[in-house]
mmCIF file as Biopython writes it, N, C-alpha, C and O atoms, coordinates in Angstrom:
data_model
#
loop_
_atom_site.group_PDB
_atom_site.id
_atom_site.type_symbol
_atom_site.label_atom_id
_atom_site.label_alt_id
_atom_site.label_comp_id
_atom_site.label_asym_id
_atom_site.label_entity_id
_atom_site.label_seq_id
_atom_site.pdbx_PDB_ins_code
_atom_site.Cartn_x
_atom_site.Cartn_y
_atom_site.Cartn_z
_atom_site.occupancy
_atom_site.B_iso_or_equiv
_atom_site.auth_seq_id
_atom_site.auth_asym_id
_atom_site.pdbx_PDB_model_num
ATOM 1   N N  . UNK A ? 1  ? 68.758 130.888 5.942  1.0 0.0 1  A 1 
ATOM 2   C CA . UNK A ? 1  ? 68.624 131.734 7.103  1.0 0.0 1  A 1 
ATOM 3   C C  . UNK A ? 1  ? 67.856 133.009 6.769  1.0 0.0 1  A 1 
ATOM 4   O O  . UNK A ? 1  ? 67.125 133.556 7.595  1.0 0.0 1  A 1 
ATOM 5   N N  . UNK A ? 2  ? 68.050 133.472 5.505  1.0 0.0 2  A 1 
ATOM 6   C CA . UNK A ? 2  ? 67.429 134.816 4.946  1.0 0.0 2  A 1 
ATOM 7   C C  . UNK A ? 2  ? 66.049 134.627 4.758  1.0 0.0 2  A 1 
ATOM 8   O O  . UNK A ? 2  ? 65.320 135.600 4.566  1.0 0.0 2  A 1 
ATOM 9   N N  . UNK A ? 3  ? 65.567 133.355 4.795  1.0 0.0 3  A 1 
ATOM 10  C CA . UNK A ? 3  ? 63.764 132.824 4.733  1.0 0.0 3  A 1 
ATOM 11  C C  . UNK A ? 3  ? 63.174 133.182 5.598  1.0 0.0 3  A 1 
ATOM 12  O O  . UNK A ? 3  ? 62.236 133.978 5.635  1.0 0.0 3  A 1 
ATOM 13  N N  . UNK A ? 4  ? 63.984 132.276 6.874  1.0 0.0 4  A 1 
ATOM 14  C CA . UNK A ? 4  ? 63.546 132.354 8.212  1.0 0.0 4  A 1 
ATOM 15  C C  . UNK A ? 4  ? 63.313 133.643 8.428  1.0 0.0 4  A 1 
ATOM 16  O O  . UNK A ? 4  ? 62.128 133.976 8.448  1.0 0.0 4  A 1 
ATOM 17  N N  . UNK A ? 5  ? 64.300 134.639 8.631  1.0 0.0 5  A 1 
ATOM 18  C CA . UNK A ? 5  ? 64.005 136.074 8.842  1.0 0.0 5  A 1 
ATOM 19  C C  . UNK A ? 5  ? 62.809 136.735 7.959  1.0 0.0 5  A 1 
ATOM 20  O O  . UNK A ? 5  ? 61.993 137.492 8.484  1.0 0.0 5  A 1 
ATOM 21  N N  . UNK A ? 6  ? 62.775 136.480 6.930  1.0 0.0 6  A 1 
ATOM 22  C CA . UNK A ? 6  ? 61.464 136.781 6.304  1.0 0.0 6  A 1 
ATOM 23  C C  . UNK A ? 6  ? 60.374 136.354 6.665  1.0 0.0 6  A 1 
ATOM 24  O O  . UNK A ? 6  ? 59.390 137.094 6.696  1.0 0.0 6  A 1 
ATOM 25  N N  . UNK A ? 7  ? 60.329 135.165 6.987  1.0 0.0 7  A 1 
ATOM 26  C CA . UNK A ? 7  ? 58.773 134.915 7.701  1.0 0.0 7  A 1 
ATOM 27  C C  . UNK A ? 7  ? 58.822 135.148 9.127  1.0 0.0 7  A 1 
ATOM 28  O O  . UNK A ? 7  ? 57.727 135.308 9.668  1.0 0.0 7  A 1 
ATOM 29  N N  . UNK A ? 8  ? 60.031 135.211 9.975  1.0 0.0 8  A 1 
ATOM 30  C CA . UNK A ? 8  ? 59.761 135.733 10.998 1.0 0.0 8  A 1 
ATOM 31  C C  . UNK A ? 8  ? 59.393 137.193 11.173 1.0 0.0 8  A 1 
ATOM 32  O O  . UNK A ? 8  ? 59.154 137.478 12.346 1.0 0.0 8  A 1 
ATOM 33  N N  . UNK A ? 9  ? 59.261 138.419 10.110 1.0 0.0 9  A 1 
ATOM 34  C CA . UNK A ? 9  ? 59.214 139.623 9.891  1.0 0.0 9  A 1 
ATOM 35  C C  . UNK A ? 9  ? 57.490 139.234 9.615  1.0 0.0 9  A 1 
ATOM 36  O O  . UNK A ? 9  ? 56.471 139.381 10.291 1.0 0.0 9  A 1 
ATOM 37  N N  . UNK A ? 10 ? 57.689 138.856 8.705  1.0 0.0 10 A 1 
ATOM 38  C CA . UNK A ? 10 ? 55.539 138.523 8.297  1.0 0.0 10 A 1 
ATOM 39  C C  . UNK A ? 10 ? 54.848 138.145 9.651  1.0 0.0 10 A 1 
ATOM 40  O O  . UNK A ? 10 ? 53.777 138.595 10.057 1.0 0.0 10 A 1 
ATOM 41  N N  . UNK A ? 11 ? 55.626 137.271 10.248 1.0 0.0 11 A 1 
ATOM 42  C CA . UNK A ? 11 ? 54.600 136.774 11.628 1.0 0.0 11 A 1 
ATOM 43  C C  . UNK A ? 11 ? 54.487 137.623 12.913 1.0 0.0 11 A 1 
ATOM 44  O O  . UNK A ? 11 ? 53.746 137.387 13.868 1.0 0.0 11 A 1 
ATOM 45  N N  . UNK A ? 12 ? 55.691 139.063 12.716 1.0 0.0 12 A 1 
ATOM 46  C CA . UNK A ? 12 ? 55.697 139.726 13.660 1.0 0.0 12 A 1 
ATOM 47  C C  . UNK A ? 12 ? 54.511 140.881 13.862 1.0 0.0 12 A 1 
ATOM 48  O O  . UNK A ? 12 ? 53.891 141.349 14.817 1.0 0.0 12 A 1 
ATOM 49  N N  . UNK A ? 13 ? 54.572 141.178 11.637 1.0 0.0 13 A 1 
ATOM 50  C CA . UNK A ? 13 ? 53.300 142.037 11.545 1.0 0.0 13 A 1 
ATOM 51  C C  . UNK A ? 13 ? 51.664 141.824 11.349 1.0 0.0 13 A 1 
ATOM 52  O O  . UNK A ? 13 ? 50.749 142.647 11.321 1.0 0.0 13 A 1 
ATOM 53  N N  . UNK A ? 14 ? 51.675 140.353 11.224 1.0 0.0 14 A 1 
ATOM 54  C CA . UNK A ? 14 ? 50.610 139.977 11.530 1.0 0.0 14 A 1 
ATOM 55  C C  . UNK A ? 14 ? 49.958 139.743 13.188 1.0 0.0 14 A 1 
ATOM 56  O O  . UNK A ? 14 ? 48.820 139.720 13.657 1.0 0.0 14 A 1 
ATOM 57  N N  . UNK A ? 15 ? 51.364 139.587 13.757 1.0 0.0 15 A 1 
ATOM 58  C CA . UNK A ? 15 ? 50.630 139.981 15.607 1.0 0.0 15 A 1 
ATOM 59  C C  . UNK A ? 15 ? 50.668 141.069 15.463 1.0 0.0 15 A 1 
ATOM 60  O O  . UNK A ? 15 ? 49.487 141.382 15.317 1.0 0.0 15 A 1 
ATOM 61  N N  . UNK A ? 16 ? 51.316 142.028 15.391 1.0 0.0 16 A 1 
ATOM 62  C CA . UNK A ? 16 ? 51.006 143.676 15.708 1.0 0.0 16 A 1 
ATOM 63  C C  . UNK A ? 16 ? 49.623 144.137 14.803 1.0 0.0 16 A 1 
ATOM 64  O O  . UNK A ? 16 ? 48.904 145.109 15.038 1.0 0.0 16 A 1 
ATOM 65  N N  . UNK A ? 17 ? 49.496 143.268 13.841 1.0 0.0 17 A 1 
ATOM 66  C CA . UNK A ? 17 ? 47.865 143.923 13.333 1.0 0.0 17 A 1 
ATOM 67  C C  . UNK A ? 17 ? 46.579 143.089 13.994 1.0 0.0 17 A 1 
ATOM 68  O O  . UNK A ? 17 ? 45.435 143.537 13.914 1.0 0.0 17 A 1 
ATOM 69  N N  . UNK A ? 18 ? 46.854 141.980 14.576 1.0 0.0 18 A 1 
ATOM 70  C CA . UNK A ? 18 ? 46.328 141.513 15.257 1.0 0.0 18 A 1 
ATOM 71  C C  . UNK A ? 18 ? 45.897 142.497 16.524 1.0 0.0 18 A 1 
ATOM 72  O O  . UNK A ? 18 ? 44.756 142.857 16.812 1.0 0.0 18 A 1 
ATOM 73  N N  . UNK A ? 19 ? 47.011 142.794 17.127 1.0 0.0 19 A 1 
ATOM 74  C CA . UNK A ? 19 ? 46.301 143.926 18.384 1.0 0.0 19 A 1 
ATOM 75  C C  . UNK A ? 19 ? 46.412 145.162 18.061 1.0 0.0 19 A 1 
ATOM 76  O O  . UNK A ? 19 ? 46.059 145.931 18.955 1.0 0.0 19 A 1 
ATOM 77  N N  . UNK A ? 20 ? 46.785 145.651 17.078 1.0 0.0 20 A 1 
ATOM 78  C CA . UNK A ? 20 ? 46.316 147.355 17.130 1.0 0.0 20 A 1 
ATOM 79  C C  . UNK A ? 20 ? 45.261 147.485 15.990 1.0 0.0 20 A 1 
ATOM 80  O O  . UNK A ? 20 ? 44.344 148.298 16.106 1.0 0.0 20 A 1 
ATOM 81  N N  . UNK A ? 21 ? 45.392 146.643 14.822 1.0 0.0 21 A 1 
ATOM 82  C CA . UNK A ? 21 ? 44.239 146.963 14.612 1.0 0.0 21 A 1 
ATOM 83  C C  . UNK A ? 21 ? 44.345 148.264 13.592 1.0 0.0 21 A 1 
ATOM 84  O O  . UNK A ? 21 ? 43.348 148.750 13.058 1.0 0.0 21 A 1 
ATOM 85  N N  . UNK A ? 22 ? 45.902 148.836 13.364 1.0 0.0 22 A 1 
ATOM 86  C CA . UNK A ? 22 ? 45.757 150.049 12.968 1.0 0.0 22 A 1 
ATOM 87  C C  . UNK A ? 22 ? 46.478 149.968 12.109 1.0 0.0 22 A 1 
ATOM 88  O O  . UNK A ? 22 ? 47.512 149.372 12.407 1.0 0.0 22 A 1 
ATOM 89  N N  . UNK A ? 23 ? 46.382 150.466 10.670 1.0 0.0 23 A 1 
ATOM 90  C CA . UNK A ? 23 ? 47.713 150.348 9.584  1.0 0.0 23 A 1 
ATOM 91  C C  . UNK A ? 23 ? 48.598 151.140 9.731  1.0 0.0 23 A 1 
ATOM 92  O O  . UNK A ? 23 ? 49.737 150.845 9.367  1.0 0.0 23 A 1 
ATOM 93  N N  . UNK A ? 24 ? 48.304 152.400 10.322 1.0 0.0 24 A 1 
ATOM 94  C CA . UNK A ? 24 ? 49.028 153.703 10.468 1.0 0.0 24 A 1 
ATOM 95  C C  . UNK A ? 24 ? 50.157 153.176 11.062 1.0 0.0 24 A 1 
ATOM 96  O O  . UNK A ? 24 ? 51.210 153.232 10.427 1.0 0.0 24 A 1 
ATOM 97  N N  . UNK A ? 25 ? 50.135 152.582 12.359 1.0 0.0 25 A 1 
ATOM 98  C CA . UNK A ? 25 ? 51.180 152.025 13.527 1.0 0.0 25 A 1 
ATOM 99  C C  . UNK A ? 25 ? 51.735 150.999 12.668 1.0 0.0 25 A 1 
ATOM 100 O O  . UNK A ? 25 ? 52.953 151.047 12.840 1.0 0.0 25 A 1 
ATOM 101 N N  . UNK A ? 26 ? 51.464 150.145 11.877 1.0 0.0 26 A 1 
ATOM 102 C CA . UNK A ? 26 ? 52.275 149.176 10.792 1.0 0.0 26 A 1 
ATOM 103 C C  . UNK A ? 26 ? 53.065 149.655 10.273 1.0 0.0 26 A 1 
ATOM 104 O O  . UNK A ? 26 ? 54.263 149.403 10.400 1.0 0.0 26 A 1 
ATOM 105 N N  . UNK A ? 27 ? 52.312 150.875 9.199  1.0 0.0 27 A 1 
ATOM 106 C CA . UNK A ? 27 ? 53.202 151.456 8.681  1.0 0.0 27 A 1 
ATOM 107 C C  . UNK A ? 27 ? 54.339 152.477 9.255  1.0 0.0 27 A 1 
ATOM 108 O O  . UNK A ? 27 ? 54.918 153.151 8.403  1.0 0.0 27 A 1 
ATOM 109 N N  . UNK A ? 28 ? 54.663 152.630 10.443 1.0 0.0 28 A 1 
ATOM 110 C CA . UNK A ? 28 ? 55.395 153.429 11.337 1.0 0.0 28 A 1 
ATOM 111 C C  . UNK A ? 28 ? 56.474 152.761 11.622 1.0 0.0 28 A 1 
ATOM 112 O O  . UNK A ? 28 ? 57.663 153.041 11.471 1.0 0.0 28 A 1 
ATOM 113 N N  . UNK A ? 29 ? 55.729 151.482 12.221 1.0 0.0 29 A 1 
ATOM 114 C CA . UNK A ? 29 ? 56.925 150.492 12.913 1.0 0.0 29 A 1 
ATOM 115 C C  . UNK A ? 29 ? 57.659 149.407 12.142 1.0 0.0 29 A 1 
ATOM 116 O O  . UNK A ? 29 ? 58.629 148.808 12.608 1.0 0.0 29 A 1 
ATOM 117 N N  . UNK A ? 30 ? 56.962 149.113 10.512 1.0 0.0 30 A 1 
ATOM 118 C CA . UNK A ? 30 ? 57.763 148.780 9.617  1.0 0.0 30 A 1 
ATOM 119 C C  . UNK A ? 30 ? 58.215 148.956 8.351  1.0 0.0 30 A 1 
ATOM 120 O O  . UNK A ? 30 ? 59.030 148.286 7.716  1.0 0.0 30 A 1 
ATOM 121 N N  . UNK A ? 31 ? 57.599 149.932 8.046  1.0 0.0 31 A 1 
ATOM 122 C CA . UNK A ? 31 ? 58.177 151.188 6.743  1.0 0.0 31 A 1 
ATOM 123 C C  . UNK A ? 31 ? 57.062 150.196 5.807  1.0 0.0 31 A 1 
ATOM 124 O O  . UNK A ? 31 ? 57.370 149.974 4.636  1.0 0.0 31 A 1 
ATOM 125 N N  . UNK A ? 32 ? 55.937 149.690 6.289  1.0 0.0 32 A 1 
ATOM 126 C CA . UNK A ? 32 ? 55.109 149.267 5.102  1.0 0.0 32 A 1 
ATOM 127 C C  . UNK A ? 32 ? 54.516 150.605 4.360  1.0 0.0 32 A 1 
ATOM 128 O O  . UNK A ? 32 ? 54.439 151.720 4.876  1.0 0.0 32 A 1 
ATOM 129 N N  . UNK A ? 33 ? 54.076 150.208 2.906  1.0 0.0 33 A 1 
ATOM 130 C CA . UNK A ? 33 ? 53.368 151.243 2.374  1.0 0.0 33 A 1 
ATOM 131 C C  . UNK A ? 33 ? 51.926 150.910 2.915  1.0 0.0 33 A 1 
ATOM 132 O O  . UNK A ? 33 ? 51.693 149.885 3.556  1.0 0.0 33 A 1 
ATOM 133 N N  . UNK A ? 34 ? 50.852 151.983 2.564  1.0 0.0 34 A 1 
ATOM 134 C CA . UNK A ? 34 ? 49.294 151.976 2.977  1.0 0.0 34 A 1 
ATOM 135 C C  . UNK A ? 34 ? 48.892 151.194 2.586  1.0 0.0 34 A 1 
ATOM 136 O O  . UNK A ? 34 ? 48.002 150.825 3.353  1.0 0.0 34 A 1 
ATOM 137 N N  . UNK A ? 35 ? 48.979 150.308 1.405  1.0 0.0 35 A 1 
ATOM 138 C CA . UNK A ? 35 ? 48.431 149.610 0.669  1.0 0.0 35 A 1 
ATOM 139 C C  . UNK A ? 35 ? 48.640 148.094 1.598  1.0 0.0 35 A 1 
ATOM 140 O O  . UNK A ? 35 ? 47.670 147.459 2.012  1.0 0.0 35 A 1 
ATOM 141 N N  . UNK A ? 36 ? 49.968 147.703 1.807  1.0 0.0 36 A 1 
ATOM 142 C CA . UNK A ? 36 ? 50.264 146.737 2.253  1.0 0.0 36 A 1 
ATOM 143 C C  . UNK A ? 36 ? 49.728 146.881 3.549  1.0 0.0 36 A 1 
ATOM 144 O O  . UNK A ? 36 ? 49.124 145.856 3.867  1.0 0.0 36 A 1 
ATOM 145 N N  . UNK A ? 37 ? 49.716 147.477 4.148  1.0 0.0 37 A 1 
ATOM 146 C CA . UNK A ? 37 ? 49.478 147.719 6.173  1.0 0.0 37 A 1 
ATOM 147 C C  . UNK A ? 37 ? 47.981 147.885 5.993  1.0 0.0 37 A 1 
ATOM 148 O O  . UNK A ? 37 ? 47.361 147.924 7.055  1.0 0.0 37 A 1 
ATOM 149 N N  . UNK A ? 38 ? 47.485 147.959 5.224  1.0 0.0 38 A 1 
ATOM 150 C CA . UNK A ? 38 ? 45.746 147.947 4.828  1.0 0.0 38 A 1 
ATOM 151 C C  . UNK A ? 38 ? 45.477 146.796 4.866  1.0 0.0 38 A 1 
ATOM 152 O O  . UNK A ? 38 ? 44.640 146.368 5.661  1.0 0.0 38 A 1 
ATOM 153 N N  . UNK A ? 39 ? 46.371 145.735 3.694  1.0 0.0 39 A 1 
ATOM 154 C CA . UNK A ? 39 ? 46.110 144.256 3.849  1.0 0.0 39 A 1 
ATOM 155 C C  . UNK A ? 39 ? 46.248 143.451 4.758  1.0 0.0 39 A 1 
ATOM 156 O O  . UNK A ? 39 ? 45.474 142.495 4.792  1.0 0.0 39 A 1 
ATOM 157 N N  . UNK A ? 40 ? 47.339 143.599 5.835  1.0 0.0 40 A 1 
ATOM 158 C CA . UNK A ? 40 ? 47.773 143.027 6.866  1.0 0.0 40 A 1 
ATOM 159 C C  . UNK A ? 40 ? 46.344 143.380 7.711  1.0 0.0 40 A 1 
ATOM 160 O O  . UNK A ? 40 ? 45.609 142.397 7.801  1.0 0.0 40 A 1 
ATOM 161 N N  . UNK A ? 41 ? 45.972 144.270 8.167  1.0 0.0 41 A 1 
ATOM 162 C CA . UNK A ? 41 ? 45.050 144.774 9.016  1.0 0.0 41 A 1 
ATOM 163 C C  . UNK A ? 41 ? 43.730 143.919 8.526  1.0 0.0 41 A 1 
ATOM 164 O O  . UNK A ? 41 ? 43.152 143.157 9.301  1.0 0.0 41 A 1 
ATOM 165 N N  . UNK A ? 42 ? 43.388 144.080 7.417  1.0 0.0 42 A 1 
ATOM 166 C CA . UNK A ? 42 ? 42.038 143.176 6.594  1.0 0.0 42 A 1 
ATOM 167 C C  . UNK A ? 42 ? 42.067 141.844 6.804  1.0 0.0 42 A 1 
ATOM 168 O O  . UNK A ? 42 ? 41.057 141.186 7.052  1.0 0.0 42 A 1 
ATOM 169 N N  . UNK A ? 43 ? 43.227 141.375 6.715  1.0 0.0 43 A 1 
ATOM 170 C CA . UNK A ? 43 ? 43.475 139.860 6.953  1.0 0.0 43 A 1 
ATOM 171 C C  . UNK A ? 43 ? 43.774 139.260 8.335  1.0 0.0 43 A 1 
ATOM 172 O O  . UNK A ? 43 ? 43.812 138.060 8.606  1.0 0.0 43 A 1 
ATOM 173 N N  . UNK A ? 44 ? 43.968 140.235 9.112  1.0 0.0 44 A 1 
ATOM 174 C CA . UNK A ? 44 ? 43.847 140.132 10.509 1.0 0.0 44 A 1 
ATOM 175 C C  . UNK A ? 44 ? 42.469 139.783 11.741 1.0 0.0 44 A 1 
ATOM 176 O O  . UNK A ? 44 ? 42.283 139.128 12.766 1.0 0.0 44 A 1 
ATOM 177 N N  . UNK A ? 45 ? 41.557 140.949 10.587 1.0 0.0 45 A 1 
ATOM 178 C CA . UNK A ? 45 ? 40.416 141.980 10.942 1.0 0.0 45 A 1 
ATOM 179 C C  . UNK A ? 45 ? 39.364 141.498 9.704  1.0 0.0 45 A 1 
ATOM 180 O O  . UNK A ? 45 ? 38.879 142.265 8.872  1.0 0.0 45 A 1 
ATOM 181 N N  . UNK A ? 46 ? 39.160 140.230 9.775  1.0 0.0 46 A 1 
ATOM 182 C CA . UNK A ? 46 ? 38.363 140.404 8.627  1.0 0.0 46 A 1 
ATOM 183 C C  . UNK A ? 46 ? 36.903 141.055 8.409  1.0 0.0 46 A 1 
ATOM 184 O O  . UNK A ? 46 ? 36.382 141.456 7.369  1.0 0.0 46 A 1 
ATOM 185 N N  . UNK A ? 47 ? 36.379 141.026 9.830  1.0 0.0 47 A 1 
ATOM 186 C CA . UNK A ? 47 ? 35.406 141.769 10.056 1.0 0.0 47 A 1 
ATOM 187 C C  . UNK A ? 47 ? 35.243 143.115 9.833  1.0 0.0 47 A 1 
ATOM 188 O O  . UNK A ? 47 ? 34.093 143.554 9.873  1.0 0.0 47 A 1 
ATOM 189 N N  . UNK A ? 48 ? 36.283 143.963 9.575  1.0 0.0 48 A 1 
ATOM 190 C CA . UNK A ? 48 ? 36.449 145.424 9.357  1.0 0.0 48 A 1 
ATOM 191 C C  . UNK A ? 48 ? 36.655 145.433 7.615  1.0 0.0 48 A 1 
ATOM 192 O O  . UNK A ? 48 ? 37.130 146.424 7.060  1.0 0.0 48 A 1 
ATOM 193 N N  . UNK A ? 49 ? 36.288 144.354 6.938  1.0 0.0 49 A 1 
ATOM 194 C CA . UNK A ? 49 ? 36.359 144.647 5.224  1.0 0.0 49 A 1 
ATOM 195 C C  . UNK A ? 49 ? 35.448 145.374 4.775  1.0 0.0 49 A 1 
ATOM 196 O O  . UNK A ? 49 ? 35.575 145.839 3.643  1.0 0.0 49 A 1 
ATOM 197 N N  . UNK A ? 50 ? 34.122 145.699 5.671  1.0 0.0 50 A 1 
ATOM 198 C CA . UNK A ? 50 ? 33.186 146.967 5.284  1.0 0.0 50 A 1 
ATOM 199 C C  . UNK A ? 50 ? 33.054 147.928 5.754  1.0 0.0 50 A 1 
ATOM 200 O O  . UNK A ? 50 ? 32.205 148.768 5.456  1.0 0.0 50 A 1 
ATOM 201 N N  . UNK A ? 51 ? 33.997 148.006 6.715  1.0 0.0 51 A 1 
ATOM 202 C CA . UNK A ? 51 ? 34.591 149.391 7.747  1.0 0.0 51 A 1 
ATOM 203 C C  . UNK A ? 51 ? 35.114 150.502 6.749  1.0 0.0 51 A 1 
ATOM 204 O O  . UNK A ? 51 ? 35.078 150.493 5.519  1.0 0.0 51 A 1 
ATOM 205 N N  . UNK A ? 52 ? 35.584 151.413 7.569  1.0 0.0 52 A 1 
ATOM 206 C CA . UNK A ? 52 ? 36.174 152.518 6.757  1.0 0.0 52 A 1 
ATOM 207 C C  . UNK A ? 52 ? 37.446 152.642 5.623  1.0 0.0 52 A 1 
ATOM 208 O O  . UNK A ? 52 ? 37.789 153.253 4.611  1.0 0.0 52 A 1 
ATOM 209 N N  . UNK A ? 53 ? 37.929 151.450 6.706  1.0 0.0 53 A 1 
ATOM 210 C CA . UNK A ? 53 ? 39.341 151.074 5.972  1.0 0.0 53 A 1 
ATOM 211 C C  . UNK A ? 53 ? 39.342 150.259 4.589  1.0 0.0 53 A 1 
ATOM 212 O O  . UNK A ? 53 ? 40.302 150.177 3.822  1.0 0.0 53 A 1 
ATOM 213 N N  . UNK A ? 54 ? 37.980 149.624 4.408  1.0 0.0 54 A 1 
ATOM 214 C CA . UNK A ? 54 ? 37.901 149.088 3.124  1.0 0.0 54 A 1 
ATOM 215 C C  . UNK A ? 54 ? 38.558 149.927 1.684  1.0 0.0 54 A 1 
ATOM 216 O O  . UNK A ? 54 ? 38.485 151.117 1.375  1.0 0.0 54 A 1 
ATOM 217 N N  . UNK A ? 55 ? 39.152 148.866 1.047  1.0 0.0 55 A 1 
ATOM 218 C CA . UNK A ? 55 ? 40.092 149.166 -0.045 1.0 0.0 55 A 1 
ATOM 219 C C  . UNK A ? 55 ? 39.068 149.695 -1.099 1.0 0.0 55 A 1 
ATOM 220 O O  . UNK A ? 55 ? 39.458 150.069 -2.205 1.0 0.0 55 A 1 
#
């Protein structure tokens, strides 16, 4: 049951980076660090890997 909840947590922040688009709001609404809410957003957004936000 403790899986399930884990990937249901991954699939929630991959829709929310899906539409905002923003790590800041990731990291707000799920205590991710920058690093991680950077990746979520990149892997969402792959088109933005030479954007500003690039690592």
């Amino acid at each position: 049951m403790a899986d399930d909840t884990g990937l249901l947590r991954v699939d929630r922040i991959v829709d929310e980076a899906r539409h905002s688009g923003d790590p800041v709001r990731l990291m707000e609404l799920f205590g991710l660090s920058s690093l991680s809410a950077t990746r979520y957003v990149l892997s969402a957004h792959p088109d933005k890997k030479n954007g500003p936000i690039a690592p």
